[in-house]
C-alpha positions in Angstrom: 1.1 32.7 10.2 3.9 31.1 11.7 7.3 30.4 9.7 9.5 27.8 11.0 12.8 26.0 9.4 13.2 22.8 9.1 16.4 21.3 8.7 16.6 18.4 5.6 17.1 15.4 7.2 19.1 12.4 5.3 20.1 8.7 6.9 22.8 6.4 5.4 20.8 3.2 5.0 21.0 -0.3 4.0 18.9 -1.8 1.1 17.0 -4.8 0.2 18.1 -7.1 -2.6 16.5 -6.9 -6.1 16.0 -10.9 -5.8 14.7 -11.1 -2.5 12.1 -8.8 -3.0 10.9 -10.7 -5.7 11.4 -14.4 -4.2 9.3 -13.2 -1.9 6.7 -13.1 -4.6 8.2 -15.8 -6.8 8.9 -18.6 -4.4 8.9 -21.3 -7.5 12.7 -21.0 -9.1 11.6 -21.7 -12.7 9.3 -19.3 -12.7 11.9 -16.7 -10.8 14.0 -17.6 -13.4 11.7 -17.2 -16.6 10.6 -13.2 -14.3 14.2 -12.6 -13.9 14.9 -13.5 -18.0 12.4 -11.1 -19.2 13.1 -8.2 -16.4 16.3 -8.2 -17.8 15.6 -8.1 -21.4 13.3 -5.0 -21.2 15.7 -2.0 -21.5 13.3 0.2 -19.6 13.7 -2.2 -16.6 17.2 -2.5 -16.8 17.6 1.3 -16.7 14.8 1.4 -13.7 17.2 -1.4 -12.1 20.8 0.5 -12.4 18.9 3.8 -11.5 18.5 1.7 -7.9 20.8 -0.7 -7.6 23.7 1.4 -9.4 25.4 0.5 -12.9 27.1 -2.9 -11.4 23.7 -4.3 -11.1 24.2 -7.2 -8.3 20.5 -8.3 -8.1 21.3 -10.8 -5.1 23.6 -8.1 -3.3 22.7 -7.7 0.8 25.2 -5.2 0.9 23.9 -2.0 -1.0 23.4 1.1 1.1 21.9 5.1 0.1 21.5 8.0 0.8 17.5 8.7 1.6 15.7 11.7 2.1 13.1 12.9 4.4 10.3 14.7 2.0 9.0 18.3 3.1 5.7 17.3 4.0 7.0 14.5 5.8 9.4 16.7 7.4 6.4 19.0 8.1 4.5 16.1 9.4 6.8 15.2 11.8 7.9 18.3 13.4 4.8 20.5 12.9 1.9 17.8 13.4 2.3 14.4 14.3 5.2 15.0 17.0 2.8 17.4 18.7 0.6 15.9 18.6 -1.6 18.8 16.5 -4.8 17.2 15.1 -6.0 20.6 13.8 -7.0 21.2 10.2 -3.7 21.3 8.4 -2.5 22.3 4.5 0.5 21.8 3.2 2.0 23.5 0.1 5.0 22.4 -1.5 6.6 22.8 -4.6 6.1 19.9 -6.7 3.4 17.5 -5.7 3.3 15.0 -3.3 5.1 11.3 -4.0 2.9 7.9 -3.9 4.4 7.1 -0.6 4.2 10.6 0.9 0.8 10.5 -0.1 0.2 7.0 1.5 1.5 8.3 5.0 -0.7 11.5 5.1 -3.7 8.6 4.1 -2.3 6.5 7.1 -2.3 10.1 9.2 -5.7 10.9 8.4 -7.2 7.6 9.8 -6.0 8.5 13.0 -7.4 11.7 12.9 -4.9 13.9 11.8 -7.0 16.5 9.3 -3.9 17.1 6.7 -4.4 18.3 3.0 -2.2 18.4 0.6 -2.0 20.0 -3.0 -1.8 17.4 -5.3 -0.2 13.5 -5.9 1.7 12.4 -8.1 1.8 9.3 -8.2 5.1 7.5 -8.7 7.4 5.8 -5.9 10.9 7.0 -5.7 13.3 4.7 -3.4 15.2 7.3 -1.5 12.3 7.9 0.2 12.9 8.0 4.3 9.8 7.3 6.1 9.9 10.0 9.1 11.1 9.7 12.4 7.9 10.2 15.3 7.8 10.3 18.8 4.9 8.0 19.0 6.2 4.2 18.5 2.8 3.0 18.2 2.1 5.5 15.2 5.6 5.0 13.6 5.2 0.9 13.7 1.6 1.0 12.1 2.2 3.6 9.7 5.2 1.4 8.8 3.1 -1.6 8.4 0.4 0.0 6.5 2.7 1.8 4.0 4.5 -2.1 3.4 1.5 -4.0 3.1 0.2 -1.2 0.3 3.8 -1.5 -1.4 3.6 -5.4 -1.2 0.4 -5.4 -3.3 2.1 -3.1 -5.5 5.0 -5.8 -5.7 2.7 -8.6 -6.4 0.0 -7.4 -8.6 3.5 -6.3 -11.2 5.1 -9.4 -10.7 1.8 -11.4 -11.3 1.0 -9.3 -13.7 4.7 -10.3 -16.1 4.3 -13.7 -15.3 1.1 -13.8 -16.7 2.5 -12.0 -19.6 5.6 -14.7 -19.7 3.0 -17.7 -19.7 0.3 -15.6 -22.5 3.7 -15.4 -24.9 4.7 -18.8 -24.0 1.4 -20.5 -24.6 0.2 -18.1 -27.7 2.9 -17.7 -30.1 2.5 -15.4 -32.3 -0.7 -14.1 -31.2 -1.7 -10.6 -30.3 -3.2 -11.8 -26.7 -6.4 -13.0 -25.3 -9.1 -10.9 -23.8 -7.5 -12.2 -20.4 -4.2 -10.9 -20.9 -6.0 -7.1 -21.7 -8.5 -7.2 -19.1 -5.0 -8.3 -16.8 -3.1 -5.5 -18.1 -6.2 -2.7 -17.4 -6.3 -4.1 -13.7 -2.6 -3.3 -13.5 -2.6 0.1 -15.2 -2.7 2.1 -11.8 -0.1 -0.1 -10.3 2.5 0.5 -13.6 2.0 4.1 -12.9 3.3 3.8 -10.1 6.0 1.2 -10.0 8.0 3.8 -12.6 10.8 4.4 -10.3 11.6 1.1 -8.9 
């Protein structure tokens, strides 16, 4: 067995607007504005929101910038594996289990060969996340794309998933909800799981 240290590795970085996230989404204003009316009546999204975005929450602000962190197994990843290219049956242990998006890069690894396992997921996106730093341009621009398109059907099934919810209450006052709102909100139970943190 081999010990080596790896130092923690944190980048200073610029972050994308609350509202242009979603406008990407929600390209029709009235029903941007109906999303953005309910987001921010939900205390639980509010708090999710200010946790990102800080306590002055500027939803159309370009000009927000954090602090993110490399993970350890993407710091192992990098520096033990991918950047050397080392394809060999690999297991990494670390102290708490592995994020959605760390997990989503070692999936991304693992089509292209690499033969990684981990402990455990967990499950939940945090946005300080870094995505890691490889020698291999190729690699780094496809694992970018595949982790973006996987968080952009994150994005949309939530956001489709409110609006449905907005139109349901709008159309059925008073009611409960229909059998299409419920079957709706099973389909998007995975995805609420993991859209806690943003």
């Amino acid at each position: 067995m081999e010990v080596h240290r790896l130092e923690p590795t944190m980048t200073v970085q610029s972050i994308i607007s609350w509202k242009n996230i979603i406008k990407r989404f929600i390209t029709d204003n009235g029903r941007y504005e109906n999303f953005l009316e309910a987001y921010l009546n939900d205390d639980k999204k509010i708090d999710n929101i200010r946790h990102v975005y800080g306590e002055n929450v500027q939803l159309d602000s370009a000009d927000i910038r954090q602090t993110v962190k490399l993970y350890a197994e993407m710091n192992i990843l990098a520096n033990a594996l991918i950047n050397e290219g080392d394809k060999n049956r690999a297991f990494i242990a670390t102290s708490k289990r592995c994020s959605y998006l760390c997990e989503l890069y070692i999936r991304f690894a693992r089509t292209k060969g690499y033969d990684i396992y981990i402990s455990g997921t967990y499950r939940k996106i945090y946005h300080l996340w870094k995505l890691l730093d490889v020698n291999d341009d190729i690699f780094y621009n496809k694992s970018l794309s595949y982790i973006l398109k996987k968080l952009n059907q994150i994005i949309k099934d939530e956001t489709l998933n409110l609006t449905e919810e907005i139109a349901s209450s709008d159309s059925e006052t008073g009611s409960v909800g229909s059998n299409e709102n419920s079957t709706s909100h099973n389909v998007n139970k995975e995805f609420r799981s993991i859209f806690k943190e943003i």
